[in-house]
Structure formats: structure tokens, C-alpha cells
C-alpha positions as CSV (number, residue, x, y, z in Angstrom):
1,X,26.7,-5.8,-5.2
2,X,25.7,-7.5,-1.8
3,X,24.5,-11.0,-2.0
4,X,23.3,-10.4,-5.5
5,X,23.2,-13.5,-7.0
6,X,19.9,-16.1,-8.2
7,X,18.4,-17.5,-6.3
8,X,19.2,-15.1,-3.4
9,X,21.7,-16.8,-1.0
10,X,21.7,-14.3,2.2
11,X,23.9,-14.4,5.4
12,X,21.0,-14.2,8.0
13,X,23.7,-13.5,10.3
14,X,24.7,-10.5,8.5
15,X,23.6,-7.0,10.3
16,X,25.3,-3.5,8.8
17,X,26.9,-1.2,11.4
18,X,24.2,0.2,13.9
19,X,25.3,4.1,12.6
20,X,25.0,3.0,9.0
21,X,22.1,4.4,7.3
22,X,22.2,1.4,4.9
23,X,21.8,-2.0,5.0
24,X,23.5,-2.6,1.7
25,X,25.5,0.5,0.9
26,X,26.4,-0.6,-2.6
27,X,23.3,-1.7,-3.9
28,X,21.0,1.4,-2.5
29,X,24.1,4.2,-3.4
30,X,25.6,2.7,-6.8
31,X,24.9,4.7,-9.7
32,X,21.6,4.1,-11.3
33,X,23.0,3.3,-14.9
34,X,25.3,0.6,-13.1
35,X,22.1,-0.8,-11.5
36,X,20.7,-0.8,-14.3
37,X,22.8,-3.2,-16.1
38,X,22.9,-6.0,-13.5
39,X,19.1,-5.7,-13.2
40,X,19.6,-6.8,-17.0
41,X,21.3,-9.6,-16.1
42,X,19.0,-10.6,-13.4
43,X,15.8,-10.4,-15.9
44,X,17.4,-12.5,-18.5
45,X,18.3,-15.3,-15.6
46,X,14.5,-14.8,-13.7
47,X,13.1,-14.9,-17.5
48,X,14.9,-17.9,-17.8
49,X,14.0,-19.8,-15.1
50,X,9.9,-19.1,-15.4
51,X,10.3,-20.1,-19.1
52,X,11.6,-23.3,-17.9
53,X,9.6,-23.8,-15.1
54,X,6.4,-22.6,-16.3
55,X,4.4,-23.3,-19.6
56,X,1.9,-20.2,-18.5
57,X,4.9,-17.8,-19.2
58,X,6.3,-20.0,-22.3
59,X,3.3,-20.4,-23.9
60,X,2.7,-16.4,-23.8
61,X,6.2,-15.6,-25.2
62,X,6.6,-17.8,-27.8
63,X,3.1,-16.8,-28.9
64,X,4.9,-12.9,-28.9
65,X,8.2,-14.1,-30.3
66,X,9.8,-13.8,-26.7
67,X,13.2,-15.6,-25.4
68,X,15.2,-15.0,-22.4
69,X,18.2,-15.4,-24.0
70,X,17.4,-12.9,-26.5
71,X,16.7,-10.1,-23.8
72,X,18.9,-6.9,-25.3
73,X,17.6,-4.4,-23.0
74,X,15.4,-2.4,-20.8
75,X,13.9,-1.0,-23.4
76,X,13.6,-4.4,-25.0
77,X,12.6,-5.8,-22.2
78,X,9.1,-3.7,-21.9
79,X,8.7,-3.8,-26.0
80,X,8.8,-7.7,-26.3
81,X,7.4,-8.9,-22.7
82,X,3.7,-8.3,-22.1
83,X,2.1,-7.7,-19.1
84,X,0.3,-9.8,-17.1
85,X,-3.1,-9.2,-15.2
86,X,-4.8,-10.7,-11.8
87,X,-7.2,-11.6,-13.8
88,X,-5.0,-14.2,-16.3
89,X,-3.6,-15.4,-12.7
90,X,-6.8,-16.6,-11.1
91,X,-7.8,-18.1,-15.0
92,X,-4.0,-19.8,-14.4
93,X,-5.2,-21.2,-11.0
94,X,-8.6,-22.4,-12.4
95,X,-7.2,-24.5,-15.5
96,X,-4.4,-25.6,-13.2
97,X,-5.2,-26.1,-9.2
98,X,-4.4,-24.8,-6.6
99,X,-1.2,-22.8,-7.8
100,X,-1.5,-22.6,-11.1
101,X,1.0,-22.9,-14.3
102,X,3.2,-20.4,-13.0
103,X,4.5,-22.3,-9.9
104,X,8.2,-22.7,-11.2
105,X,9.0,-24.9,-8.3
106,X,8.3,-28.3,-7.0
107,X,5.3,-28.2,-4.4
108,X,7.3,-30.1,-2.2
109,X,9.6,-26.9,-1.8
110,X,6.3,-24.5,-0.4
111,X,6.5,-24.0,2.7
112,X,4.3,-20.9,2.9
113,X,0.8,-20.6,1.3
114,X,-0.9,-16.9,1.6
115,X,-3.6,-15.6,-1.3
116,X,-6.5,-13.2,-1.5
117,X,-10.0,-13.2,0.2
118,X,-12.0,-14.1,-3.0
119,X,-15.0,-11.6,-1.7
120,X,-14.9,-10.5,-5.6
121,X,-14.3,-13.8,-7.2
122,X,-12.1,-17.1,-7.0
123,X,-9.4,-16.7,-4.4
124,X,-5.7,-16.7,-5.5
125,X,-3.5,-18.6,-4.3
126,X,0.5,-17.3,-3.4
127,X,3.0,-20.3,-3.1
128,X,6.1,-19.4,-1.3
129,X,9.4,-21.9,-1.1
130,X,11.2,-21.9,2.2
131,X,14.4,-19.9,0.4
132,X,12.0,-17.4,-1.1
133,X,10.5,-16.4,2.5
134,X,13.6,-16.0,3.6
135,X,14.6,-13.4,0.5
136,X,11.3,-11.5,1.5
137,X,12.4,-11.2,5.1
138,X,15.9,-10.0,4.6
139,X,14.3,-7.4,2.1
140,X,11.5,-6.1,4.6
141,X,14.5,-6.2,6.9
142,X,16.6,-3.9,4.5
143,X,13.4,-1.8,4.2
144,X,12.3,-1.4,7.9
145,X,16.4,-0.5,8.5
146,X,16.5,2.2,6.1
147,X,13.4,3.8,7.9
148,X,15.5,3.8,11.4
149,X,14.2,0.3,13.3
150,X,17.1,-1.7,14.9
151,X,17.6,-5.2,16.2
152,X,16.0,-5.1,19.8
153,X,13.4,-2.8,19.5
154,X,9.8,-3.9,19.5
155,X,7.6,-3.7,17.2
156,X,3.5,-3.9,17.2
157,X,1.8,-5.3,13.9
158,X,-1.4,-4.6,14.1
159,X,-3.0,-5.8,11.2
160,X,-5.4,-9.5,10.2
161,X,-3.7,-12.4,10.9
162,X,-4.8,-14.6,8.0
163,X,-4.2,-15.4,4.4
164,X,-3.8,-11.4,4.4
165,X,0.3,-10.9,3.4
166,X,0.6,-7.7,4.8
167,X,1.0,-8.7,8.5
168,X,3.1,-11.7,8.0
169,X,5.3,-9.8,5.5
170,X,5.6,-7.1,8.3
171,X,6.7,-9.6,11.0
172,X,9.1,-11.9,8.7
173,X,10.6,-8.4,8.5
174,X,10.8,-7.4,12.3
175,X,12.0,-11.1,13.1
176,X,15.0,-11.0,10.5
177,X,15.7,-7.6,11.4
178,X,16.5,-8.9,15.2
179,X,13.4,-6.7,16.6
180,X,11.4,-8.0,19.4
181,X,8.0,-8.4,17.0
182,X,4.4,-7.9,18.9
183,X,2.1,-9.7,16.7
184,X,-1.1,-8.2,18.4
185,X,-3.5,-8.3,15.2
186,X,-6.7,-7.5,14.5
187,X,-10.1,-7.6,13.6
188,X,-11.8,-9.5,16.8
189,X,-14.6,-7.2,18.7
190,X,-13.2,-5.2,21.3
191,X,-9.9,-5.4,19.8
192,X,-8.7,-1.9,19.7
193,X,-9.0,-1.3,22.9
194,X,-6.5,-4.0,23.9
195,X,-4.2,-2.8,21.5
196,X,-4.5,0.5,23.0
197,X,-4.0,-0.8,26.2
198,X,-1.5,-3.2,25.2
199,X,0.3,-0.2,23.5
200,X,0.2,2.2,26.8
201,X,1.9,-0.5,28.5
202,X,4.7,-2.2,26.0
203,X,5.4,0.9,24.7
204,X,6.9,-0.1,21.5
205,X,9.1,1.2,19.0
206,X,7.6,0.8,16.4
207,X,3.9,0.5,14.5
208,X,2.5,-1.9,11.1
209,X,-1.2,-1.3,10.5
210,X,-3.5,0.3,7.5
211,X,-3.5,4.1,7.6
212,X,-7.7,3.8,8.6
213,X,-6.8,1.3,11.3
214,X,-4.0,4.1,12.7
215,X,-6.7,6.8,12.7
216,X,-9.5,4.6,14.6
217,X,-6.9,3.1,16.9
218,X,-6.2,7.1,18.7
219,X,-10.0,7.6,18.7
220,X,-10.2,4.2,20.5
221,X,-7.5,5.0,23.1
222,X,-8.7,8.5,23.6
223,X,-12.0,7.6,23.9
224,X,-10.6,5.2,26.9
225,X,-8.4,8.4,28.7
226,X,-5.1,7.1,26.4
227,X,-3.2,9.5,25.1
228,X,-1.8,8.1,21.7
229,X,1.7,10.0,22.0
230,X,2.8,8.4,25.4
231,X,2.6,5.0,23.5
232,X,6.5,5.9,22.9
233,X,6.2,4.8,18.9
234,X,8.7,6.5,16.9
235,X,7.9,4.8,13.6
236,X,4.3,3.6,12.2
237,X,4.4,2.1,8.6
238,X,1.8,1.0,6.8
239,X,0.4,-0.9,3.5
240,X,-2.9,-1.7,2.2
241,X,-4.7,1.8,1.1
242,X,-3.6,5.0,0.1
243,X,-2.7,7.3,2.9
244,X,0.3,7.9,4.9
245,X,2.0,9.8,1.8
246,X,-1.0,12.1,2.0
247,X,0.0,15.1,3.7
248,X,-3.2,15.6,5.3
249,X,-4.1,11.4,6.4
250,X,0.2,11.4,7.4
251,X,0.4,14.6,9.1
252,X,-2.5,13.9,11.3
253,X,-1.4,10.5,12.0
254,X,1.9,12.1,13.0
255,X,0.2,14.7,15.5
256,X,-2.1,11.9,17.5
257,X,0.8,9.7,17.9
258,X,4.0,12.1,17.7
259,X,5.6,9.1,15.3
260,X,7.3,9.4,11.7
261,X,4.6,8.3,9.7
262,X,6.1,5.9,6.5
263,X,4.0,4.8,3.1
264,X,4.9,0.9,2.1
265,X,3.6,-1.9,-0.4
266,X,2.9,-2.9,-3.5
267,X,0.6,-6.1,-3.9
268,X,0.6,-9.1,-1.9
269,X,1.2,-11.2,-5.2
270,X,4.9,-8.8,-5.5
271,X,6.0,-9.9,-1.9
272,X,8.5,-8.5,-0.6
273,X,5.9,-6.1,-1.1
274,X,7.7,-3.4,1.0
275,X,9.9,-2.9,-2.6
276,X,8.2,0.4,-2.6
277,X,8.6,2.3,0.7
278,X,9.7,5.3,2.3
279,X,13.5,6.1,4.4
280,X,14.2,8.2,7.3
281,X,15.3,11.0,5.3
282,X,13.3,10.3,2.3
283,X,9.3,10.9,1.8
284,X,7.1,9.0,-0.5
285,X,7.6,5.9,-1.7
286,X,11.7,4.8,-3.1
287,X,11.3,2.3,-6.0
288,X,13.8,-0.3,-4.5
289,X,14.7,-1.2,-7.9
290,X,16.7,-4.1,-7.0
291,X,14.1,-6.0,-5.0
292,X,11.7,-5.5,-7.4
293,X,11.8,-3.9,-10.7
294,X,9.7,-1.1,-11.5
295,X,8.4,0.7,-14.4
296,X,5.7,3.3,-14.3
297,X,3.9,2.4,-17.7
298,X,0.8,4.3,-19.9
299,X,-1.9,2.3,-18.8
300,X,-2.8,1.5,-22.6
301,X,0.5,1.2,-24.0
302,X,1.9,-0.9,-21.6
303,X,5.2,1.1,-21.8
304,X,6.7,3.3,-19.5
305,X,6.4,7.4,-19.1
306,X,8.3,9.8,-18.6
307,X,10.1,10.6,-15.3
308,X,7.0,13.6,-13.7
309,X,4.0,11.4,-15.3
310,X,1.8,9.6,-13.5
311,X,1.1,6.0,-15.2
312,X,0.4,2.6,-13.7
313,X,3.0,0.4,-11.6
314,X,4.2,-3.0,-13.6
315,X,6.4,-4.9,-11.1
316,X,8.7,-7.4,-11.9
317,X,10.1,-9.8,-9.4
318,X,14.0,-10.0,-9.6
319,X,14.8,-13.2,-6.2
320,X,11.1,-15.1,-6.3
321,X,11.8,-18.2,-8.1
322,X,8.0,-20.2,-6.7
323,X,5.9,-17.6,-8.6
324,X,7.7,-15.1,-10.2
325,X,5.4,-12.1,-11.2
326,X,7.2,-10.7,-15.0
327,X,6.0,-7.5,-15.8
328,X,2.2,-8.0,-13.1
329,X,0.1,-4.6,-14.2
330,X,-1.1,-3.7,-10.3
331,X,-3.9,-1.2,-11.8
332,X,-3.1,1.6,-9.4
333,X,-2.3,5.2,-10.3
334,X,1.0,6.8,-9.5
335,X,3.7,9.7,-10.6
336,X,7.4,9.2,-10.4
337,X,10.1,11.1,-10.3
338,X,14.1,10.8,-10.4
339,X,17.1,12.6,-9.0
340,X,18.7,13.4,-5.8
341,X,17.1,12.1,-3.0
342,X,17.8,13.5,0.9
343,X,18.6,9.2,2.2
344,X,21.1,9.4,-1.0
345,X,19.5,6.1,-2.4
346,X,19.6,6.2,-5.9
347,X,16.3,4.6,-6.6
348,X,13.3,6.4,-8.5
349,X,11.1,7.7,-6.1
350,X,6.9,8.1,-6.1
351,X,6.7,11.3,-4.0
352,X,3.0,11.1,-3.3
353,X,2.7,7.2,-2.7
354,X,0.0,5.1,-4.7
355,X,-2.9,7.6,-5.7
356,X,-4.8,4.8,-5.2
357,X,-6.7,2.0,-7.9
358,X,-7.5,3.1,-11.4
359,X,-10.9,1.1,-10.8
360,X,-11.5,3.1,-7.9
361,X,-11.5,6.9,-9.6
362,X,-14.6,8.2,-10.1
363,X,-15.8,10.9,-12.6
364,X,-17.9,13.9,-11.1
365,X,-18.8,16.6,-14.3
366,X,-15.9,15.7,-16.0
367,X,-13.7,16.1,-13.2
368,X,-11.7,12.4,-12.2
369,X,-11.1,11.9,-8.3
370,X,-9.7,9.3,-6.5
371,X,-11.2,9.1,-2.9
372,X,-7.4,9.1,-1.4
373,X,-8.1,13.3,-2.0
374,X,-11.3,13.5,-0.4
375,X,-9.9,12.0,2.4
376,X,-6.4,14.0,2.6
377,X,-9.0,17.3,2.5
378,X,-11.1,16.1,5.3
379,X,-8.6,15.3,7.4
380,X,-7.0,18.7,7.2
381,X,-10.5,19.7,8.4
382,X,-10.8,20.9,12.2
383,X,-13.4,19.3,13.9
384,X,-13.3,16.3,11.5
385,X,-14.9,13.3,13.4
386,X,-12.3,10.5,11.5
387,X,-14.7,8.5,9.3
388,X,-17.0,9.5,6.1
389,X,-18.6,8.0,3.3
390,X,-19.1,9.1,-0.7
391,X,-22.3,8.8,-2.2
392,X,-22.1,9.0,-6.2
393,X,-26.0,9.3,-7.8
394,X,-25.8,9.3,-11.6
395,X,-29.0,9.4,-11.9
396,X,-29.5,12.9,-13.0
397,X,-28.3,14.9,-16.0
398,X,-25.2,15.6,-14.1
399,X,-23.6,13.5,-11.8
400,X,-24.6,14.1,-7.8
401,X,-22.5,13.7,-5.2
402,X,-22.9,13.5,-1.1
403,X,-20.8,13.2,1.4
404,X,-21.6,11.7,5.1
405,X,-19.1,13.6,7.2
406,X,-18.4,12.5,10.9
407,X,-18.1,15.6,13.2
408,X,-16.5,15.9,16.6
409,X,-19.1,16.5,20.1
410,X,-17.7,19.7,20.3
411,X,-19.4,20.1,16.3
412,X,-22.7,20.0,18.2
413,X,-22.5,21.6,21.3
414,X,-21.3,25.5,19.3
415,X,-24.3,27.6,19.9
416,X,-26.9,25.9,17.5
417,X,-24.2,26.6,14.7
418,X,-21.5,24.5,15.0
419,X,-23.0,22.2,12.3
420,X,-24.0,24.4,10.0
421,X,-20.4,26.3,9.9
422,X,-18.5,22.5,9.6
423,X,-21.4,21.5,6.8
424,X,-20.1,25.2,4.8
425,X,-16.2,24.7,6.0
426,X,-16.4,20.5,4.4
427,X,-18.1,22.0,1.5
428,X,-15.6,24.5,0.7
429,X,-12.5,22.9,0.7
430,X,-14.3,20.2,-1.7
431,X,-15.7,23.0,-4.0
432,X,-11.7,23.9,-3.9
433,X,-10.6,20.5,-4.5
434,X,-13.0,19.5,-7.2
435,X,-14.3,22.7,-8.4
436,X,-17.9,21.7,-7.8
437,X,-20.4,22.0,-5.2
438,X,-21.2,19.0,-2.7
439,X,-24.1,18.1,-0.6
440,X,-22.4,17.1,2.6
441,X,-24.5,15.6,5.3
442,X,-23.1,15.8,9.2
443,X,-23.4,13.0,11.4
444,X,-22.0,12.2,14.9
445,X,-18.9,11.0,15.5
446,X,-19.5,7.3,15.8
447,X,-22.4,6.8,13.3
448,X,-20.5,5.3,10.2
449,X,-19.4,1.4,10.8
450,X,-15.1,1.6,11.5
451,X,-12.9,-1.0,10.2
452,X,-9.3,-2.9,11.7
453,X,-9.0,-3.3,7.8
454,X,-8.8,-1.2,4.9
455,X,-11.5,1.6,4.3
456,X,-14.2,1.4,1.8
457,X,-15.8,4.8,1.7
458,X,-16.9,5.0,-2.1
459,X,-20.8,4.2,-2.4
460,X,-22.3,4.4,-6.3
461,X,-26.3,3.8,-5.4
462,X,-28.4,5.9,-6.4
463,X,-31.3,4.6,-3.8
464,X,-29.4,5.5,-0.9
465,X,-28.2,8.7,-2.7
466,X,-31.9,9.7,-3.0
467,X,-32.6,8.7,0.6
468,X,-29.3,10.6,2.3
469,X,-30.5,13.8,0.4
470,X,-33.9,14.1,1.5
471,X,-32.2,13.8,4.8
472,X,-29.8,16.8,4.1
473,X,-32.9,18.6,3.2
474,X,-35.1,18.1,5.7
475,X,-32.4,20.1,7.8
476,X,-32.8,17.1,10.5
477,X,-29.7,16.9,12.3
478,X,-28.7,12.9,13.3
């Protein structure tokens, strides 16, 4: 296997043949079974390492009867090694500032600090050593290859500069890849519209943003004469919400910018988080098993399902040695499948992307719904105005629910009607997707706040559920 050794060791010299469709043609062709066994190997020496390094991972094995050297299997592997949660990280960080007492490397070897916002509680904290930035560049490099960029072309990342991972992981990638990188950002008022312009006249190759960001970026440039498909992109990947492997969000995406639309990331705390992405050839999200392990688990048992059932992702990092995540529950909702896949890469595959969180799903009358669905059925909606909101009430005997649906000008201008035949076309194809009826309010394109970021649409009050459907039934148009 190529460079396949702990702690990584790459040749940042090395670049496959241009006509190769893979960067490493042993590691993403070899038979899965062969894989799997020097994956094995690599989780007894990564085990290792964090046991010695790190008394938050010893303490938690001994107290389970755990020992690297004992490691049998893969099936041993997820019966004797239990999960870990965000939650047990930030606790970690707490007891033991700033990194916490899974840091299994000198401080003097981080080079690199990233970590969450903390807008939900106490910020964590990522500590990255010089070698294993490097390992996450040559894999978002190996990633970003297998979609179809090449050294020289230029690409945009349009996403926060900050403590976010997303957009520094994105151009680590791009730099090691040999790409001309265009760090433009995002987030400062006015923003977009340099990007757009920016865009019209760099005329990359290729695109890094959030799906939401992708959407309000054509509506931007449009709304300034730009058309989105003479920007000249030919590849937009993205990270950070559910989206680009829904049909309906991709497929429009793909139409305003004539691009190949690809799905990518994990978590920040599993960087490389590109270890679940899409190929040229191949939709979805590939499980790039040898950047990251992967198991799709029961989100009570802890242990994995069946190839065709949805569960939740457990990563495991296989070349991090400053904070090695073993066996981090990320709390979304996914299905995976295996077999033949059209790149040939013999990795599992998620053929619809992250659903989204498991926190996030909501239950209408029984029914559970993740808002990544409302969204793929509204974009699939003509004369969809690009942003909406949810509005759950359980206040009643039976759960309520709104929706605040953007429309396009032309909506209003059709003959008194227009709004009226959008309202009963939105509430359709929701009745079909849920099997209940929804009260969907129309608003002008414009109304609801946009982000550079990632999309919160869900909102559980039941005040401003009772005050959005008096509006709806006062017949008032916005």
C-alpha cells in the first residue's frame, strides 16, 4: 500500500499520472478484505499509541477490559472499544486545559489550533502537530484528485475563515494538490457580491462552500446581471450541512452554475474530514476507509448494521497521532451500502450523503423528518424563491406545522393567483412527502435573513407558530 505506514510519512513531491483516476491506485482498488486486514494492523498501532499517550483513552479501556495488544478483530474491535461522545471531549478539555487528556503529543509539536464556536456550550479545542496537517493535506489532496481537480487549476474556497476547519481543510487540500487556491471567504457584509464578481472575473476551476451559501451566491450574482454558469466552475464541493447529495438541493445547484456538484465531510474533530466524499464517477459519499475508518453503527448498540441500513457514523482516525478520535459517535443519520462502484474504488459508499443530525429530526403525527427532505422537495419546486423556514407548534393535540416559503417576483405578478397556486403546489408535494397536510405561508423572495454559513431553518416555538398562522389566515399576502 502507498505510504501506509504510522505516523504517515508522505512524499509531498509525489503527484500520480495526470490521466490516472487515482491518486493511490492500490489503496483505493485493493480488495476490500485485503484492506481490511492492514486497517487491523493500523488500529492495534493507533490504539497503542493513545493508550500511551493519553490517560483519557487508558483510563476508559482498562475500566472495559481493553488493550491494544489484544485487538483480534474488526469485530472485536467494535465489541470491546466503546464510543466516545463530543460531549466526554469538552468534559476532557474542562478537567484538563486547553486540549484535554487526549492530546497524545507534546504541545510543543502543535503547530495548528482550530475548534468549535462554543455558541451551545464550552468551545473545543483541535490540536494539530505540524506532521499531522500535513497527512490531512495529502488526504484532501487524494480526495479533491479523485473528484477531477489537478495541479494548476484554481480553486475558490468560499467559506469562514476562522477557527471553522472546513475552509482551512479545503485549502491545505488545493495547496498540496498544486492548485492555484483563492481563499476569498466569507461572512463580511457585502460579501457575496464580491465573490460573485470576483468569480465572473477569475473564472475558476473549481468551488468549496456550504450547499446554502452555493444557492444564495447565484441569487446574489443574478440579482447583479451575473450569470452563475459563465463563472467557468466545473467542480463545487461542499461540507457542513446536508445537501449536495440531495437530488433536488444538487441538481439545482448543478443547473445555476452548470458544475458537478460533490457531497464531502465528516466532523471537524475527524479531519481530514473529506474521508467521506464523492468521485467523478461515483455519487454520494465513498467511505475512504483508509483515511478514516468507518462503521455505520445502531445508534443504541453501538455496533454496526447491516450493509442497506441506515445507523449512525463512528469514525475512527487511522494517521492523527495529536488527537486521535477512536471510535467518535458523530450523531448524524446515514445508510450505507457496498459493492461495485462506477470510480472502481472499493470503499463502502453512503449513496444519499449524511441525512443529516439525529438531534435535528423532528416528529410530525408520528411521522420522523429530517429538514434535509423538506428542503430537497422545495427545491424541486418551480418558482421556489431559495430560502424557507419550519415552524413546529406542539401545542395542540397533534403536532402543527408551518412552513415560510420564499417565492420568486414572477409568484406575484400571475393574475392575482400566482400565490395561491405556489401555496397549493408547496403543499402538495409536502402532503406527498410526509403524508400530512401543512400550513405554508408565502413570502417574497428576500424576506427570510440568508446566511454565508450553514442554514438553520428548523424553528420549535410555539409563540411565533401562533403568530405566523393568524397570518396565513388572515389571507394577507407579505
Amino acid at each position: 500500500m502507498e505510504f501506509w505506514s504510522f505516523p504517515p510519512a508522505y512524499d509531498n513531491t509525489y503527484f500520480p499520472p495526470p490521466e490516472s483516476r487515482y491518486w493511490f491506485p492500490q489503496r483505493e482498488t485493493m480488495a476490500a478484505s485485503a484492506r481490511e486486514k492492514a486497517i487491523l494492523d493500523r488500529l492495534r498501532r493507533v490504539c497503542r499509541h493513545a493508550y500511551e499517550h493519553s490517560a483519557f483513552y487508558r483510563r476508559r479501556w482498562n475500566d472495559c477490559g481493553f488493550h491494544p495488544d489484544h485487538l483480534r478483530s474488526l469485530e472485536h474491535f467494535e465489541d470491546k472499544v466503546p464510543v466516545i461522545t463530543k460531549k466526554e471531549l469538552r468534559e476532557s478539555q474542562t478537567k484538563s486545559p486547553p486540549f484535554g487528556e487526549y492530546l497524545c503529543v507534546p504541545e510543543s509539536e502543535i503547530c495548528r489550533v482550530h475548534g468549535t464556536s462554543g455558541t451551545t456550550g464550552r468551545p473545543t479545542a483541535f490540536a494539530i502537530s505540524r506532521n499531522d496537517w500535513n497527512a490531512i493535506a495529502n488526504a484532501h489532496a487524494r480526495v479533491m484528485w479523485g473528484m477531477g481537480m489537478r495541479p494548476g487549476d484554481m480553486i475558490c474556497v468560499a467559506a469562514i475563515f476562522s477557527l471553522y476547519m472546513g475552509s482551512w481543510g479545503a485549502m491545505a487540500g488545493a495547496e498540496r494538490l498544486g492548485a492555484k487556491v483563492f481563499p476569498f471567504g466569507a461572512g463580511a457584509p457585502g460579501m457575496s457580491i464580491r465573490c460573485a464578481q470576483w468569480l465572473h472575473t477569475m473564472r475558476p476551476t473549481g468551488f468549496y462552500g456550504t450547499p446554502t451559501y452555493a444557492l444564495h451566491l447565484a441569487q446574489t450574482a443574478q440579482s447583479e446581471g451575473l450569470n452563475p454558469r459563465e463563472f467557468g466552475l466545473k467542480y463545487m464541493f461542499f461540507s457542513g450541512e446536508p445537501g449536495a447529495s440531495i437530488p433536488g438541493v444538487r441538481n439545482r445547484i448543478e443547473d445555476l452554475f452548470g458544475a458537478k456538484v460533490f457531497d464531502a465531510g465528516s466532523m471537524a474533530e475527524m479531519s481530514p474530514w473529506m474521508n467521506v466524499a464523492g468521485s467523478a464517477q461515483t455519487e454520494g459519499m465513498l467511505c475512504w476507509q483508509d483515511i478514516v475508518y468507518t462503521e455505520v453503527c445502531d445508534p443504541k448498540s453501538m455496533h454496526r448494521v447491516a450493509y442497506g441500513q441506515r445507523g449512525t457514523p463512528v469514525y475512527t482516525h487511522l494517521e492523527r497521532t495529536s488527537q486521535p478520535m477512536i471510535r467518535l459517535v458523530s450523531g448524524d443519520l446515514t445508510l450505507w451500502v457496498d459493492g461495485p462502484t462506477p470510480c472502481g474504488r472499493t470503499y463502502p459508499r453512503l449513496p444519499q450523503g449524511i441525512f443529516g443530525r439525529i438531534d435535528d429530526m423532528f416528529t410530525i403525527r408520528g411521522e420522523n423528518v429530517y429538514p434535509s427532505e423538506i428542503d430537497a422537495a422545495l427545491n424541486e419546486t418551480p418558482g421556489y424563491g431559495g430560502e424557507h423556514q419550519i415552524v413546529i407548534s406542539r401545542e395542540a393535540a397533534m403536532d402543527e406545522l408551518l412552513l415560510r416559503v420564499e417565492a420568486n417576483a414572477e409568484i406575484f405578478l400571475e393574475d392575482g393567483q400566482g400565490v395561491e397556486r405556489f401555496r397549493a403546489d408547496v403543499s402538495r408535494r409536502i402532503q406527498k412527502l410526509l403524508g400530512l397536510r401543512t400550513t405554508a405561508e408565502i413570502l417574497r423572495k428576500g424576506t427570510l435573513p440568508r446566511t454565508d454559513f450553514k442554514a438553520r431553518r428548523v424553528i420549535d416555538d410555539r409563540a411565533v407558530f401562533r403568530e405566523m398562522h393568524a397570518q396565513v389566515n388572515s389571507d394577507v399576502l407579505p
